[in-house]
Structures are given as structure tokens and as C-alpha cells.
C-alpha positions in Angstrom: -8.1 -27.8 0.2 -10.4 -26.6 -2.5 -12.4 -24.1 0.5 -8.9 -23.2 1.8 -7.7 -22.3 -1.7 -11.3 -20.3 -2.4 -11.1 -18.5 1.2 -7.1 -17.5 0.3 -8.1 -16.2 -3.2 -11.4 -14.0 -2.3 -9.2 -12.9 1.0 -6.6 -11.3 -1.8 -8.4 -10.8 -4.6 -11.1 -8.7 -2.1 -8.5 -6.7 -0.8 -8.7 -7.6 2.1 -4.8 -8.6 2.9 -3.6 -5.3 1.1 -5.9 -3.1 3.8 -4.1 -5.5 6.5 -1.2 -4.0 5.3 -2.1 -0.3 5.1 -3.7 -0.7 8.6 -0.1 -2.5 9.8 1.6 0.9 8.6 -0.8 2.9 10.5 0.2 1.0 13.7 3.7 1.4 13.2 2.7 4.8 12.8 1.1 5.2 15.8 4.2 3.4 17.4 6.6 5.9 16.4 5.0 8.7 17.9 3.6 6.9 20.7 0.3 7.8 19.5 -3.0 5.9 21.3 -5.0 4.0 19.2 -7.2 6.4 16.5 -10.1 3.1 16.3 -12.4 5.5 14.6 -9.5 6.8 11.9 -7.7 3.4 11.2 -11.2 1.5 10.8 -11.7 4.4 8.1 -8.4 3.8 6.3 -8.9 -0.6 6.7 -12.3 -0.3 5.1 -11.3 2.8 2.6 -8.8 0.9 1.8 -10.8 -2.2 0.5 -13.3 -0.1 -1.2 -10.5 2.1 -3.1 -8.6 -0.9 -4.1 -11.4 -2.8 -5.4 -12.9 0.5 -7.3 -9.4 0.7 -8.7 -9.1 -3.1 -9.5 -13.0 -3.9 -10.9 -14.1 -0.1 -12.4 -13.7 -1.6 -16.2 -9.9 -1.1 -16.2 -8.7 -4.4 -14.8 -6.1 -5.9 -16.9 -6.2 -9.5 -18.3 -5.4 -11.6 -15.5 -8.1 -10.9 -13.6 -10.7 -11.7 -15.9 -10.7 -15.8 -14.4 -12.5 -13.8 -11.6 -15.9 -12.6 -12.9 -17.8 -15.6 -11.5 -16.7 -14.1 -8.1 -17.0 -10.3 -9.1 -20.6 -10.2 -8.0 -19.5 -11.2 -4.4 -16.6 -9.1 -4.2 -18.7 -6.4 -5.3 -21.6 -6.8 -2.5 -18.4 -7.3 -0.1 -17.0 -3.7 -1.4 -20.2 -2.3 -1.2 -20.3 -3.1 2.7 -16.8 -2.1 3.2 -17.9 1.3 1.7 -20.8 1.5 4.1 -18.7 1.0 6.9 -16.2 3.4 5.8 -18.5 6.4 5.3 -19.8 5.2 9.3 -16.2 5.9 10.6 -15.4 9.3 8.7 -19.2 10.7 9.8 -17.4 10.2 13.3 -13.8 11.8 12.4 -13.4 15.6 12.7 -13.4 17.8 9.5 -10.0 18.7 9.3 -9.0 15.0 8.8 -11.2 14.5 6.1 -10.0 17.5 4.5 -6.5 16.4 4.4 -7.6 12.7 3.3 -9.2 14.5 0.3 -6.0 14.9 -1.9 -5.3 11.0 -1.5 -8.6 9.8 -1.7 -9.0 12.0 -5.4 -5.3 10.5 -6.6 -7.4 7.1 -6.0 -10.0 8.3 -8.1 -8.0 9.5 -10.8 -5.9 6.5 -10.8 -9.4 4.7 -11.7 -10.9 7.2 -13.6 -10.2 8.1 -17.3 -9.9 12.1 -17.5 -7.2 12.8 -19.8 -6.3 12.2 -23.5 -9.7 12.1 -24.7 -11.2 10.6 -21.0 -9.0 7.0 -22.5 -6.6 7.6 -19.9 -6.1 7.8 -16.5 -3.1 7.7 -14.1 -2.7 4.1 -14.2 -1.7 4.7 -17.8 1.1 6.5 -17.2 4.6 3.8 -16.4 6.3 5.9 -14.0 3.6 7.9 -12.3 1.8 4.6 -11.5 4.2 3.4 -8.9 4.2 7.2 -7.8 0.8 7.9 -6.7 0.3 4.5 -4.9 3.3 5.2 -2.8 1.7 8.9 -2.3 -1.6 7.9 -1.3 -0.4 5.0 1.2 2.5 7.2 2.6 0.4 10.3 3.0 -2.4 7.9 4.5 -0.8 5.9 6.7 1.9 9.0 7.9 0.2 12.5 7.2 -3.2 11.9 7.5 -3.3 9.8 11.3 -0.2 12.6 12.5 -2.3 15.7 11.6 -5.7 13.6 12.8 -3.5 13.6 16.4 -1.9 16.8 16.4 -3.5 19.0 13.9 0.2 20.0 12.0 2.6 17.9 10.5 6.0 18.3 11.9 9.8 18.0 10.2 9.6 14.0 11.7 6.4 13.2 10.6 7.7 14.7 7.1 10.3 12.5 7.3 8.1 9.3 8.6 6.5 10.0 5.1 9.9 10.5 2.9 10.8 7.2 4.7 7.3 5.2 4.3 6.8 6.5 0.4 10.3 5.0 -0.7 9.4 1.7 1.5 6.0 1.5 -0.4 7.9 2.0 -3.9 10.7 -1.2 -3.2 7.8 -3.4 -1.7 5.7 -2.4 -5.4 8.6 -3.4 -7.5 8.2 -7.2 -7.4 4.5 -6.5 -8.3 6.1 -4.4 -11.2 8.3 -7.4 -12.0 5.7 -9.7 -12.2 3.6 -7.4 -14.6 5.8 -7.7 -17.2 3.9 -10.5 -18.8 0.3 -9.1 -18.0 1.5 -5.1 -18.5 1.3 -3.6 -22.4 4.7 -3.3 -24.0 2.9 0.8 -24.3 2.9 1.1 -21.0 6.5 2.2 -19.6 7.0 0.7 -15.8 10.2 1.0 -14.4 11.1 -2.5 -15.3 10.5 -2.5 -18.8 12.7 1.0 -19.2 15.6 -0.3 -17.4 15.2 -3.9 -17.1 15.2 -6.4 -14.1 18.4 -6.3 -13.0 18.4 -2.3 -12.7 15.0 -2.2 -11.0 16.5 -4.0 -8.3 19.6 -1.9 -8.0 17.4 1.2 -7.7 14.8 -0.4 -5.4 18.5 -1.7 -3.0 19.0 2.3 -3.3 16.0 3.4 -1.9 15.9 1.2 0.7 19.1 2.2 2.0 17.9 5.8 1.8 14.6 4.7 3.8 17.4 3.3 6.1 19.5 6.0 6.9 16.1 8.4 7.5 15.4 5.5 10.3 18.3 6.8 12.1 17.1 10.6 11.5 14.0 10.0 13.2 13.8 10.2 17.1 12.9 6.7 17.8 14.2 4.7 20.2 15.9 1.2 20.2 12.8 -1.2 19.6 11.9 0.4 16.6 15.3 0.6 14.8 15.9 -2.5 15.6 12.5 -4.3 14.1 13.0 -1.9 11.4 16.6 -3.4 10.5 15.3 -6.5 10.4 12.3 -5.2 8.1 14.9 -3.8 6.0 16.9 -7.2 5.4 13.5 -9.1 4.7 12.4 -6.4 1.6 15.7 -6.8 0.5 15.7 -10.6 0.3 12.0 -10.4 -0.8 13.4 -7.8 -3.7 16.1 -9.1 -4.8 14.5 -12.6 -5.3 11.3 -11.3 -7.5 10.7 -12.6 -11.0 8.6 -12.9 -13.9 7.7 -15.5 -13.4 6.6 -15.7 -9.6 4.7 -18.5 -7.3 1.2 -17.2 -7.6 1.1 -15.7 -3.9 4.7 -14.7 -4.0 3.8 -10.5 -4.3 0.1 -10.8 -3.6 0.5 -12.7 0.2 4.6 -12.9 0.8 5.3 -9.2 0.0 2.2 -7.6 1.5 2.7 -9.5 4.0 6.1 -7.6 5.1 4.1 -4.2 6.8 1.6 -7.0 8.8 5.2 -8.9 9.7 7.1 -5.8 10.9 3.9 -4.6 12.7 3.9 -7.8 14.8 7.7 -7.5 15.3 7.0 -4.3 17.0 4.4 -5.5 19.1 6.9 -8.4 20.3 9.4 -6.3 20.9 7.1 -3.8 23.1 5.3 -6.4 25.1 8.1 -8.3 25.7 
């Protein structure tokens, strides 16, 4: 139990299930607009993904409860660093233009990280309400924008909306992370929970939702997907509406990441069935 326990904990704390995720969006992106597999492009964004993330999480700005994991920092580092490798392999083979467009993300990632405001002591992390922001930007505009224009070379009204839908799906699915925070976040540090409080965080994330829901039914996609997604849809909400404080440790970290990978695989079902 103690290796399964070790293999589950480096698995998250790596990254590694959050890229699962990203890469589960990019699938269902590909799904939508019937879009062959991009290999080259989503092996970019998987390993990107790990190496942004741990950058983000392990650059000297990672809060208190993740010190209990410098005995395995080394190794996540040496992991990241082969991620990073890997990920400068597949965007070598990806055409200009899509690098230029995964520029603007890939900098919000490095500003998130990086101080270089108020005296270089803060960065956007620091800031309550942009926080939750710019994540939802960068994985909406990763995981919509950049594999559409990568495949067609514009970006058209319903990949716009793809990426209105996918950034308010990405902003419900942080707010039981937010939740959870509470007890790690500074009381300086104004997140949507600690402005409004629990109970209103979850009314606004039910709102958005429903908006993400009713641009479902704007896009031109047939029955499979509106159907998975309905079902997507019910799952964030139970998933949202019972987040705490006080969570089980893999409640946001596994169980809520886990809802792209789950709808991903519903959509797979449903098209091979």
C-alpha cells in the first residue's frame, strides 16, 4: 500500500494527472470538429503541460502545503526536466504559426510564476481574482485556440465559442481547489471564496455552468456530444456543490481532475459504440 500510496502522490504531485486532463480537453477538441489526431501538437501540450505546472508549482513560490514534498523535489525535478526535453522535441516539429499563437499562453504561465510587478514581489498568482482567470485562459486557449488554428490556420465564430464554453468549464472545475485553499491561502490574498464565501462561490460556479450549457446547444455538434456533455455537466455540478474546506486529500487533486479524462472516455464510448 505504501508503493501504491508513493506511485499516486508523485503521479499528482508531478503533474502528471493535471496534463491527462489538458490532453482529455484537447481530444474533446478534436471531437467536436472532427479533427484527426494532431500526435505532434497534443504530445507538446501533455508534456508542456507537466513542465509549466511544475515550474509554476516548485519555482520558489509554492505555498505551505507542499513543503512535506522536498524529499521528492529532486525527482520531480529530473522528471520535469525530461518532460521539458520532450516538449521542445514536439514543437521543433510543429509549424511556426502554432507556436506563435501558443506564445501568449505559454508567457501568462510565466508570469503567473514569475515576480515582475510591485517591486518584482509579485506575480499573477498574487492577485485573488485574476488567479482563477489566467489558468482558465491558458487551458481554454490551449486546448481550443491553439489545436483549431494548428488545423485550420483561423479561428472561427464556433471555435470562439468552444473557448467561451471551455474557459467557464475550467473556472467551475477550479473552484473546489479555491475552496480547499482557504486554509493554505493568505487571508491577503482575495480568491473568490474568501470575498463572497462558500455558499456564493457555488451559486456563481452553478451559473456558469449553465452558461457553458446553453453554448453546448449553440455549437454545431451533433447528438453524441451533447449528450456526454449533459452528463459532464451533472457530474461538475455534484462534484461542485459537494467541495469543502475541509476535503479528502484526493478529492480536487484526483476526483475533479479527473472529470475532463471522464468525459473524454464518455465520448469515446459513445463513438465506438
Amino acid at each position: 500500500m505504501d508503493v501504491l500510496k508513493k506511485i499516486t502522490n508523485f503521479y499528482l504531485n508531478a503533474s502528471i494527472h493535471v496534463a491527462f486532463a489538458v490532453y482529455a480537453f484537447l481530444r474533446i477538441t478534436e471531437f467536436y470538429f472532427d479533427f484527426s489526431y494532431q500526435k505532434n501538437l497534443d504530445y507538446f501540450i501533455f508534456f508542456g503541460t507537466i513542465t509549466g505546472y511544475n515550474f509554476v508549482k516548485y519555482a520558489g513560490v509554492a505555498k505551505l502545503h507542499h513543503r512535506s514534498l522536498t524529499s521528492d523535489l529532486k525527482i520531480i525535478q529530473i522528471f520535469s526536466l525530461f518532460c521539458f526535453v520532450a516538449m521542445c522535441y514536439y514543437a521543433f516539429l510543429l509549424p511556426l504559426n502554432t507556436l506563435y499563437i501558443s506564445f501568449p499562453f505559454a508567457m501568462l504561465t510565466f508570469l503567473y510564476a514569475v515576480p515582475f510587478f510591485g517591486g518584482f514581489e509579485k506575480n499573477l498568482r498574487n492577485i485573488g481574482y485574476l488567479k482563477i482567470i489566467i489558468v482558465a485562459l491558458v487551458w481554454a486557449g490551449f486546448t481550443v485556440l491553439v489545436p483549431y488554428f494548428h488545423k485550420t490556420n483561423a479561428i472561427s465564430y464556433q471555435a470562439f465559442l468552444l473557448f467561451i464554453q471551455r474557459f467557464l468549464i475550467v473556472i467551475v472545475l477550479i473552484l473546489p481547489f479555491e475552496i480547499r485553499d482557504l486554509q493554505f491561502d493568505a487571508i491577503s490574498l482575495q480568491t473568490i471564496p474568501r470575498k463572497i464565501g462558500i455558499p456564493q462561490t457555488k451559486r456563481l460556479g452553478l451559473i456558469l455552468i449553465l452558461i457553458a450549457l446553453l453554448i453546448s446547444y449553440a455549437l454545431n455538434t451533433n447528438f453524441e456530444t451533447k449528450n456526454t456533455f449533459m452528463i459532464f455537466f451533472f457530474l461538475v455540478i455534484i462534484f461542485l456543490m459537494r467541495a469543502k474546506v475541509n476535503q479528502s486529500t484526493y478529492y480536487s487533486s484526483f476526483w475533479v481532475e479527473s472529470l475532463p479524462i471522464f468525459w473524454w472516455l464518455l465520448l469515446l464510448g459513445f463513438h465506438n459504440f
